[in-house]
C-alpha positions as CSV (number, residue, x, y, z in Angstrom):
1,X,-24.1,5.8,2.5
2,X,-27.6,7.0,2.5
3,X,-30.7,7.3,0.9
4,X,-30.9,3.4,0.4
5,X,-33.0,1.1,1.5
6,X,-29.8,-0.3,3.0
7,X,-28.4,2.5,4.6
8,X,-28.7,1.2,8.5
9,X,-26.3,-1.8,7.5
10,X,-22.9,-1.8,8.1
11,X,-20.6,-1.8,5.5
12,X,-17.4,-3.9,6.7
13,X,-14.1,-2.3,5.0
14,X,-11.4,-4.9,5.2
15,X,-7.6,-5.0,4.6
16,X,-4.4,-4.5,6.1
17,X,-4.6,-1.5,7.6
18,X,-4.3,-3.4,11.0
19,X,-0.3,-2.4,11.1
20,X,1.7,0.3,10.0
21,X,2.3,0.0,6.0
22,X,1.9,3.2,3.9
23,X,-0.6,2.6,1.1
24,X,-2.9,0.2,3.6
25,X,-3.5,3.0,5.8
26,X,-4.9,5.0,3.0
27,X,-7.4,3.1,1.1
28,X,-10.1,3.4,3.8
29,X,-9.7,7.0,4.0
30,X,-10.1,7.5,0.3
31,X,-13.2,5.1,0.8
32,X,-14.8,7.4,3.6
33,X,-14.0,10.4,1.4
34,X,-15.5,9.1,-1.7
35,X,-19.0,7.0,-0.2
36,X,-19.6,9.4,2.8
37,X,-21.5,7.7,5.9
38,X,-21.1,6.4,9.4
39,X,-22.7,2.8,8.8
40,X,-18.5,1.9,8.3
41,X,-16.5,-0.6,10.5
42,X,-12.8,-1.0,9.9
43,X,-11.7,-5.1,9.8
44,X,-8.3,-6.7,9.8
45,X,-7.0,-9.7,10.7
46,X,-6.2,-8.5,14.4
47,X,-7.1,-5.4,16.7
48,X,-5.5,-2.4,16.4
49,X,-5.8,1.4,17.3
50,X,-3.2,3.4,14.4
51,X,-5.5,6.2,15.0
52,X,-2.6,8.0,16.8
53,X,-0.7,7.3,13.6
54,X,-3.5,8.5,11.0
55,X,-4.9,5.2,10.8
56,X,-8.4,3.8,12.4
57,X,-9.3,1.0,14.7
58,X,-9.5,-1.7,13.4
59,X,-11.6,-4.9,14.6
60,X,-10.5,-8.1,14.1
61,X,-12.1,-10.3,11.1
62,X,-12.6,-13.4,13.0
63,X,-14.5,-11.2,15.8
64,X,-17.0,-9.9,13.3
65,X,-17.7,-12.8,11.6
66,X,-19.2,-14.1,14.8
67,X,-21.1,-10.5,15.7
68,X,-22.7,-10.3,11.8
69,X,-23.0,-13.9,11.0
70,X,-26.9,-13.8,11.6
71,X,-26.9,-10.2,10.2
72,X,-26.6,-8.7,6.6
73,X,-23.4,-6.7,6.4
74,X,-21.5,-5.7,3.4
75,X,-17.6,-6.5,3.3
76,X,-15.4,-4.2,0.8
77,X,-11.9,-5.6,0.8
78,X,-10.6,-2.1,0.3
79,X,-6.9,-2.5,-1.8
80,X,-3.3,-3.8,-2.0
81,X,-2.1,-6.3,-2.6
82,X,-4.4,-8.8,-0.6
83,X,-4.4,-11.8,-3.3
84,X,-0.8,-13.1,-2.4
85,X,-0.6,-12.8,1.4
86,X,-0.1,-15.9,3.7
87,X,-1.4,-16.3,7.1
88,X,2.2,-16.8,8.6
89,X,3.5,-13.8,6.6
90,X,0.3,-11.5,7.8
91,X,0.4,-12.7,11.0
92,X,4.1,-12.0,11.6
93,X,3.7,-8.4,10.4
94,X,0.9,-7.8,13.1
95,X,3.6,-8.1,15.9
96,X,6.1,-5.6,17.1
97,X,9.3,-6.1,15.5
98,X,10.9,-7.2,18.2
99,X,8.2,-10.1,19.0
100,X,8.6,-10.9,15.3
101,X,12.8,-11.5,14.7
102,X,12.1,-13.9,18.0
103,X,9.3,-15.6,17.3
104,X,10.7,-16.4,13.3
105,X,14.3,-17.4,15.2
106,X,12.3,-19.8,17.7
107,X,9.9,-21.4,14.7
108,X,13.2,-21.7,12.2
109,X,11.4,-22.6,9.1
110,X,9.2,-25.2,10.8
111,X,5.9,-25.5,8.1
112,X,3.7,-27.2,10.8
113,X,4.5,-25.1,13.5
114,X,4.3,-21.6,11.8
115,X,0.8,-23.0,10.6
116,X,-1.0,-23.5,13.6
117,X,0.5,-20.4,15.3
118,X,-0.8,-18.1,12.4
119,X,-4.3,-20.0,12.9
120,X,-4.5,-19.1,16.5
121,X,-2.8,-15.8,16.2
122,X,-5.7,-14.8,13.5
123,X,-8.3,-17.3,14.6
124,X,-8.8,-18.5,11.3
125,X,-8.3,-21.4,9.1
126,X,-6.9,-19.9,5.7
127,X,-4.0,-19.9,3.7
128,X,-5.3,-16.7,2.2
129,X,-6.7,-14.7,5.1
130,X,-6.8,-11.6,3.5
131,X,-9.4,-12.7,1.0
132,X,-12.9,-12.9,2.7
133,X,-15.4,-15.8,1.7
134,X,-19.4,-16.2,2.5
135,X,-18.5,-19.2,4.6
136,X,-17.1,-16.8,7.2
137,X,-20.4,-14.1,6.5
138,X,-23.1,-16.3,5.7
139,X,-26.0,-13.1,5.3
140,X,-24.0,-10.6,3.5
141,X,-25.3,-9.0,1.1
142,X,-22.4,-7.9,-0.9
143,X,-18.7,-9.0,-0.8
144,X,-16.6,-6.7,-3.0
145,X,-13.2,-6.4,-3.5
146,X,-11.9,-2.4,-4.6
147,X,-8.6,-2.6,-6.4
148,X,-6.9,-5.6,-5.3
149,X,-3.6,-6.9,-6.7
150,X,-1.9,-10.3,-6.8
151,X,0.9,-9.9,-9.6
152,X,2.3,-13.4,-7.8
153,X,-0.9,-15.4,-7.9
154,X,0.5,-18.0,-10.5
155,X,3.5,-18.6,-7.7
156,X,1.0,-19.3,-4.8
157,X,1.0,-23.1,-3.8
158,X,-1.8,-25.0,-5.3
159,X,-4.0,-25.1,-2.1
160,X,-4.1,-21.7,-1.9
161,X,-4.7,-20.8,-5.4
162,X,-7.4,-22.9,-4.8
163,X,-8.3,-20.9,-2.1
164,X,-8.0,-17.6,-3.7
165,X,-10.2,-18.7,-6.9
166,X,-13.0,-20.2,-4.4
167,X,-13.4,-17.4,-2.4
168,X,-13.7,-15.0,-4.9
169,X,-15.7,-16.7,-7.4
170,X,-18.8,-16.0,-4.3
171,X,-17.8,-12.3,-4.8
172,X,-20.5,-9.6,-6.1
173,X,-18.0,-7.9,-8.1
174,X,-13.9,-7.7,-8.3
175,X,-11.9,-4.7,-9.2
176,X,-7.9,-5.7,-9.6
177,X,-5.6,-2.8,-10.0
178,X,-3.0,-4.1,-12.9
179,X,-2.9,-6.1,-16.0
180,X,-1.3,-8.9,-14.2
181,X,-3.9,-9.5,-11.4
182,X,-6.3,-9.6,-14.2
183,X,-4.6,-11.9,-16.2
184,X,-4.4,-14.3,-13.5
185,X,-8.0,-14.1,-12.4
186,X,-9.6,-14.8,-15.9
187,X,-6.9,-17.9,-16.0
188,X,-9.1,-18.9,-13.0
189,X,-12.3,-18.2,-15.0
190,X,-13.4,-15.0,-12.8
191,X,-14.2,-11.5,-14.3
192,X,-12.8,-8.4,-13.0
193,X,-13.0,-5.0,-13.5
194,X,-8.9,-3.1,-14.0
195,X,-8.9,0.4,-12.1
196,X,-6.4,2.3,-10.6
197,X,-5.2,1.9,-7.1
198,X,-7.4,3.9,-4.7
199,X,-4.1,6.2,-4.2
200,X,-4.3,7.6,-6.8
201,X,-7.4,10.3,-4.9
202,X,-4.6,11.5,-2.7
203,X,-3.7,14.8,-4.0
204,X,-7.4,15.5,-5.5
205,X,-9.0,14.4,-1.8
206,X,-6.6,15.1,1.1
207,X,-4.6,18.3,-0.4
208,X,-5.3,20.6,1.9
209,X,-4.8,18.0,4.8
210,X,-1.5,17.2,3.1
211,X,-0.5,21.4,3.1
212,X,-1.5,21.4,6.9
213,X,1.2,18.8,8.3
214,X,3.4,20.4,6.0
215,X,3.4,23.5,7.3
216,X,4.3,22.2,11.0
217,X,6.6,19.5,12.3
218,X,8.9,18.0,10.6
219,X,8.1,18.7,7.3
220,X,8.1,22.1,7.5
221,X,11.6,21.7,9.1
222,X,13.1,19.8,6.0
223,X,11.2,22.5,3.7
224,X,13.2,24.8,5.7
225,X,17.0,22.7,5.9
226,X,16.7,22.5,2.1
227,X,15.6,25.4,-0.1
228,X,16.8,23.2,-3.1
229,X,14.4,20.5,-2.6
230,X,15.1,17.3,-1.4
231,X,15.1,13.5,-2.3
232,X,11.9,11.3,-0.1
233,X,13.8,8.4,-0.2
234,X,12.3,4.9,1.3
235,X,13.5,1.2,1.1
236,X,12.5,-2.0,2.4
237,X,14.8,-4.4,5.0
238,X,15.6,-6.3,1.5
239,X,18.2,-3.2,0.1
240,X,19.7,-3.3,4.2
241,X,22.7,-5.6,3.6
242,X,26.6,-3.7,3.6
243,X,27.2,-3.5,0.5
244,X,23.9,-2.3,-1.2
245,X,24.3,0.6,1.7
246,X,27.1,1.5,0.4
247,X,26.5,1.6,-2.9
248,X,23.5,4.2,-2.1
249,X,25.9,6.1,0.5
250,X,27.8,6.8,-2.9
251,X,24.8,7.7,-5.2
252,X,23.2,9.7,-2.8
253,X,26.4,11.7,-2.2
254,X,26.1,12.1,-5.6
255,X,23.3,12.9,-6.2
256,X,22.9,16.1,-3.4
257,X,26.3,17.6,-5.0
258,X,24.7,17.6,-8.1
259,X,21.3,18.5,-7.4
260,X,22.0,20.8,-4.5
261,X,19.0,18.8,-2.8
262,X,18.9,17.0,0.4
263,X,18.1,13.7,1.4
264,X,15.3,12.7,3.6
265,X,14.8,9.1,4.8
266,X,11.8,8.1,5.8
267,X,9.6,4.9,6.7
268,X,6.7,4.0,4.5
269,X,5.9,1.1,6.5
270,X,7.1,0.3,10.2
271,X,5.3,-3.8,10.5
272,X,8.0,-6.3,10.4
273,X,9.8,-6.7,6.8
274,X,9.0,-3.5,5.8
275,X,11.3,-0.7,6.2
276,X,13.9,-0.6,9.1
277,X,15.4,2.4,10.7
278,X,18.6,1.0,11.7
279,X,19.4,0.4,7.7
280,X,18.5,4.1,7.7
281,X,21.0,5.0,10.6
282,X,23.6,3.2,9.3
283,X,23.3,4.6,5.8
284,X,23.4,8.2,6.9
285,X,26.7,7.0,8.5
286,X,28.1,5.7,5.3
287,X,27.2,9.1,3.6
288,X,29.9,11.8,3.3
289,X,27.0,14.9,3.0
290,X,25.7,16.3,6.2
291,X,22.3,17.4,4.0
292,X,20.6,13.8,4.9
293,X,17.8,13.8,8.0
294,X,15.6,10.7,9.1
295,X,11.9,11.5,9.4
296,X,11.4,9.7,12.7
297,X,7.4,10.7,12.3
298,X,5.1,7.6,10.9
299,X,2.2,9.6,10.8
300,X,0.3,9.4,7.4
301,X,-0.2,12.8,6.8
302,X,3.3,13.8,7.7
303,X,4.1,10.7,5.5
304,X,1.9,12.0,2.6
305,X,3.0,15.9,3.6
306,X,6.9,14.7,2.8
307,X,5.7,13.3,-0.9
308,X,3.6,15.7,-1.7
309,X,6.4,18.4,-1.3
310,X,9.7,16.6,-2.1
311,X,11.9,17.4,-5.5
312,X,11.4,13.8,-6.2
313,X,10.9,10.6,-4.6
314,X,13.1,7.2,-4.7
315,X,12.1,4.2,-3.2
316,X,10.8,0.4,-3.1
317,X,7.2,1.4,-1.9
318,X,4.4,1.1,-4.5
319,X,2.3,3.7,-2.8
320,X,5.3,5.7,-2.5
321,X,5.2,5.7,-6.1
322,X,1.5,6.0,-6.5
323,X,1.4,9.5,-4.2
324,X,4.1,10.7,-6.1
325,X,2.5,10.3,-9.2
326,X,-0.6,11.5,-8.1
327,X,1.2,14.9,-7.3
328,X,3.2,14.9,-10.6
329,X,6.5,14.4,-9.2
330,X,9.7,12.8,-10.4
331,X,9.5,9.4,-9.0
332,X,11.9,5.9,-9.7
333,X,11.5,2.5,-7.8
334,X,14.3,0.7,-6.0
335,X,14.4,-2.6,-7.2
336,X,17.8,-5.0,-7.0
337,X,17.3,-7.8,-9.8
338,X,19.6,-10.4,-8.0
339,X,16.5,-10.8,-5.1
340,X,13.8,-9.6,-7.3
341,X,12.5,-7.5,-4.4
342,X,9.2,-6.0,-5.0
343,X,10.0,-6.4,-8.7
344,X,6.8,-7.8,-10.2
345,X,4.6,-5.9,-8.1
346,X,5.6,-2.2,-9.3
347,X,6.1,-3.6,-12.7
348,X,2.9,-4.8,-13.4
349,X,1.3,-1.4,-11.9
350,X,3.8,0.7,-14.0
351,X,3.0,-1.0,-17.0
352,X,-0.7,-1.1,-16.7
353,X,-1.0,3.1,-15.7
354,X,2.4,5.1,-16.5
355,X,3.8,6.5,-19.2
356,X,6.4,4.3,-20.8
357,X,9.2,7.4,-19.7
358,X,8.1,7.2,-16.5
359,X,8.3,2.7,-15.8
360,X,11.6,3.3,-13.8
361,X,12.5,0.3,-12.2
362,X,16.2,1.4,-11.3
363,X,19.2,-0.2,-9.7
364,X,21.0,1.0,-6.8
365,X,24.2,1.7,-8.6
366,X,22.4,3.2,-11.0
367,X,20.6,5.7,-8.8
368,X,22.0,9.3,-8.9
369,X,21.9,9.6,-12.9
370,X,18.7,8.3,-13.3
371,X,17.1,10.9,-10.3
372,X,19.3,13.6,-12.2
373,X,17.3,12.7,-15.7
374,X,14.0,12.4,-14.1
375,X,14.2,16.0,-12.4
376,X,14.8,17.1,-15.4
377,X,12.7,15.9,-17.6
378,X,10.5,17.1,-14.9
379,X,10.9,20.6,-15.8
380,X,8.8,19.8,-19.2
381,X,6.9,16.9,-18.4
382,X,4.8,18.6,-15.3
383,X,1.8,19.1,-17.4
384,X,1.4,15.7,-19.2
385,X,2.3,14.2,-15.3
386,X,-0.5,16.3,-13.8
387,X,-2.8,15.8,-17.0
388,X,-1.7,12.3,-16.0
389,X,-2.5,12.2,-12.2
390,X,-6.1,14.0,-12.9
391,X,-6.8,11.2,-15.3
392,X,-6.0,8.5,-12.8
393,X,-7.9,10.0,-10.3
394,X,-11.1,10.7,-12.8
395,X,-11.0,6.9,-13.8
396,X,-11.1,5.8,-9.9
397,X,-13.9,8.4,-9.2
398,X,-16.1,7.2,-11.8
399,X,-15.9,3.1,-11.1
400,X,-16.2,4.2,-7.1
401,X,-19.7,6.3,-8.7
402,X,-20.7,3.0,-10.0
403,X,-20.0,0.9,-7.1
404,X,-21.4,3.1,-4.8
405,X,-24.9,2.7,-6.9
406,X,-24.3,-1.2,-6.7
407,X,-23.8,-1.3,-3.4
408,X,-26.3,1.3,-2.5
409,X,-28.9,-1.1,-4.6
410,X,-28.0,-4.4,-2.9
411,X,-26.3,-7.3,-4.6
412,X,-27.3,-10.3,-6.3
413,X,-26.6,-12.9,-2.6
414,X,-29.5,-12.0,-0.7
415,X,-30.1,-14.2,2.5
């Protein structure tokens, strides 16, 4: 940002973009896009370098609080659902996969031990270490946070509820991205702003990017396999188990004789407890169809590039969802009712932006007929879904406008 008396201070975007996980890794591109600048540093909770997968490097949180704590910085906590993380759960899901199955086999449930590994895995004290406080940046001049859900906050343990409602209660200025979120924020007496998800700017910021990787690679070779179309279809560990692989073995069968589409597989997220290629594997075994192919890319773009250009897409990913949308495509969400996997999360999204036709929370039994319906309703809906997307994406431009000119003008903490 420019132009500012504050333009020569750094402007600290924070979330979890510091391991693989769809959605994370596109908030701060969609923040470069929008604010412009190179006064930007990229914070987790750990180090990273996903820049070979799309993403950034990312510096550690704990690191830059000691660099900035004499110096005025502005921290932008930059999406996602960030409210209802734990420090065991986000420290696991910085770890390979394999360090992660043998490091949750050798802890076995033990409260105390898990706790003082995540504190000197992250190097901080927090039940909530996604949520950034003044204690740990004592000068800055404006903590934000851009979009940020926590459908779950009112099933949080006390202390770090507590947490949560002290931490941002020093904020400059809160935007939560569904009715939920908000709900639980002004039970704990704090104001927020309700804007779409920064995903929404996909299509309108990064389509030409998007036709690129899908004219090479992968992409292009699906594009090629299937002349039909096909079916981006994701799901989390939580749909991995024998018999809810079966059941989507048989509606996917179903589902390409009817359509004439393929099926493409793919990994929205590759941190521990996200998606798992060996449920993929064994799916495509279970299938009967030859026309099913595993993306083994987890590049962004190629990621994005598959959505963008899919027949529809099916899965238990928000963001999946949310780049869908934004290119007015067909689009259900995986959800099983007997785990409740992911359910209150894409609910409270779908109700707060999407058409009531399009809040499909479906079943996997109950898969092939409702993809059939949705392609094709498709056929007639396409303008109301891309009158749709653009007015998503014209909300999120014009409360990023008005942030930008906050930020740009200081904030109310001075040091």
């Amino acid at each position: 940002m420019s132009g500012s008396a504050y333009s020569n201070i750094p402007t600290i975007i924070f979330g979890a973009f510091d391991r693989h996980n769809f959605g994370d890794l596109i908030f701060p591109h969609v923040w470069e896009a929008l604010a412009g600048g190179t006064d930007i540093v990229h914070a987790g909770l750990v180090e990273r370098n996903l820049v070979a997968l799309g993403g950034h490097k990312v510096h550690a949180i704990a690191d830059l609080a000691i660099r900035y704590r004499d110096q005025p910085v502005r921290i932008v906590h930059a999406g996602g659902e960030l409210l209802t993380c734990g420090a065991w759960e986000a420290a696991v899901m910085s770890l390979p996969a394999d360090e992660a199955q043998a490091l949750v086999r050798r802890f076995d449930g033990d409260a105390q031990a898990t706790a003082a590994w995540a504190r000197e895995r992250l190097k901080l004290r927090a039940f909530a270490p996604y949520v950034v406080g003044r204690s740990l940046f004592p000068r800055a001049l404006a903590i934000l946070h851009n979009a940020v859900g926590g459908a779950e906050l009112d099933a949080l343990g006390a202390a770090m509820r507590v947490e949560v409602r002290e931490k941002m209660a020093g904020a400059d200025g809160i935007s939560v991205r569904d009715r939920r979120t908000l709900a639980h924020l002004q039970s704990f007496g704090l104001a927020a702003e309700l804007v779409p998800d920064p995903a929404v700017m996909v299509a309108e910021l990064f389509g030409s990017r998007m036709r690129i990787h899908a004219a090479a690679g992968e992409v292009l070779q699906y594009r090629q396999a299937f002349p039909e179309g096909y079916l981006a279809l994701q799901f989390s560990v939580d749909f991995g188990d024998d018999a809810t692989l079966s059941t989507l073995a048989e509606e996917l069968d179903q589902f390409i004789r009817q359509s004439g589409c393929g099926v493409v597989l793919f990994r929205a997220g590759a941190a521990p407890w996200h998606d798992g290629i060996d449920a993929y594997r064994r799916l495509a075994m279970r299938m009967q169809s030859p026309a099913v192919r595993i993306m083994s890319s987890l590049h962004l773009w190629d990621i994005c590039a598959l959505l963008a250009h899919c027949r529809a897409y099916a899965g238990s990913s928000l963001h999946g969802r949310i780049v869908a949308a934004a290119c007015a495509l067909p689009r259900v969400t995986l959800c099983r009712s007997d785990t409740g996997s992911g359910f209150a999360k894409h609910a409270a999204y779908a109700d707060t932006w999407e058409d009531s036709r399009q809040q499909v929370l479906v079943e996997p039994a109950m898969l092939c007929p409702v993809l059939l319906e949705r392609i094709r309703s498709a056929q007639v809906d396409f303008p109301q879904q891309q009158a749709a997307a653009k007015k998503l994406a014209s909300l999120y431009r014009t409360y990023f406008d008005t942030l930008k000119i906050r930020i740009d003008g200081g904030a109310a903490h001075h040091p």
